[in-house]
N, C-alpha and C positions, 0 to 999 in steps of 0.2 A: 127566578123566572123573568119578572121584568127586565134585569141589566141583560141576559139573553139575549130578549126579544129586543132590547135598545139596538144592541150590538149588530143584530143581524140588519135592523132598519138603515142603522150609519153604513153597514157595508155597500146598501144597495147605487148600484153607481145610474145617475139618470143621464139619458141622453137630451145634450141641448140641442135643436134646429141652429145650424150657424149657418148667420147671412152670407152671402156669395163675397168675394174678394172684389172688392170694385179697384178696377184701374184708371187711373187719369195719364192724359200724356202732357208728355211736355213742347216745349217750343222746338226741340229737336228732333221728334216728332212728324212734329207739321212741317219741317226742315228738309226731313225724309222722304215725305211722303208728295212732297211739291216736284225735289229733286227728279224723283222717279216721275212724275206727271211731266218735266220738262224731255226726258227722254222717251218717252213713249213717240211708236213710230205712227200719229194721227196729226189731223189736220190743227192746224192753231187755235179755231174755233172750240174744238174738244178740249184741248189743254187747258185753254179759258176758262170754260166751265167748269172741267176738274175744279179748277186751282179756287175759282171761287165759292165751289162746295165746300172744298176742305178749308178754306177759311171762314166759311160761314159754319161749320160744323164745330170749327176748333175754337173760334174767337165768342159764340154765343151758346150754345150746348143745347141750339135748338134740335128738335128730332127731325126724322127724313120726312114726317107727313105733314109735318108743318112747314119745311121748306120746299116743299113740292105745290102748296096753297099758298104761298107768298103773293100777293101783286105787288104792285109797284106802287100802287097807295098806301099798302100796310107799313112801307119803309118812309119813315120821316128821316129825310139824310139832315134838315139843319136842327134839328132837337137831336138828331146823332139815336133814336130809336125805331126800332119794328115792332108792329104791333102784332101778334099772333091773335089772330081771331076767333080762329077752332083749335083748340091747344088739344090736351089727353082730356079724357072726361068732355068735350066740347066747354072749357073754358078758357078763357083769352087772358092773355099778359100783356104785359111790356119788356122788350130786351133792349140792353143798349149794342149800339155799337158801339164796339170797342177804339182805340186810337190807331194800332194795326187792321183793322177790318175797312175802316171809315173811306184810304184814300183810294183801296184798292175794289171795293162795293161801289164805290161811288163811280168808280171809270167803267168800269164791268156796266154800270146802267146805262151812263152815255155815251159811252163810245165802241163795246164788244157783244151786247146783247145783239145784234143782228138783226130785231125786228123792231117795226114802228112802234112808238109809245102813246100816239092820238090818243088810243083810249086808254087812257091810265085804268079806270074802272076795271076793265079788261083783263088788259096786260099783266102776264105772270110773270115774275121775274126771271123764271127759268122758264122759257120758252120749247114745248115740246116733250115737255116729265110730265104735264098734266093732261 
């Protein structure tokens, strides 16, 4: 009766919860996804922006809500970091930038952001998402 009752227990098959498939991409990717941003039929300002989403997406794995709260204080360009200040949960980090991120973040603030930086305090980095 026991080896039985063993036997029917080992049959019993359980089900695991399995975690979702996470994907990462690669530099070919971002490669792609740029291409397609150069050909889009919008103004150069837009492209600009794309392009510096998707490298700010790709190069630091920050989220959309946190890159939509960005100012221009939060980015330390000579320590080469951003500092998230309301992260998930309202916790703050450190991100770096990356060596790919660095020359093209850094032109995007002085020379294609299109609005005044007086008030840094202020100023968002992406001008017009918030």
């Amino acid at each position: 009766m026991y080896k039985e009752q063993l036997e029917k227990v080992r049959s019993i098959v359980i089900k695991r919860h399995q975690d979702p498939i996470r994907t990462t991409h690669t530099k070919d990717d971002l490669d792609k996804w740029l291409d397609v941003n150069s050909k889009l039929k919008t103004s150069q300002s837009h492209k600009d922006l794309n392009s510096i989403l998707l490298k700010l997406f790709f190069n630091t794995g920050l989220r959309v809500s946190e890159v939509c709260k960005l100012r221009l204080v939060d980015i330390d360009l000579c320590n080469r970091v951003i500092h998230v200040i309301h992260g998930k949960h309202g916790k703050g980090r450190a991100v770096a930038i990356t060596q790919a991120l660095y020359p093209d973040l850094k032109d995007y603030i002085q020379n294609k952001r299109g609005v005044s930086t007086n008030n840094k305090e202020m100023a968002f980095l992406l001008p017009g998402l918030r």
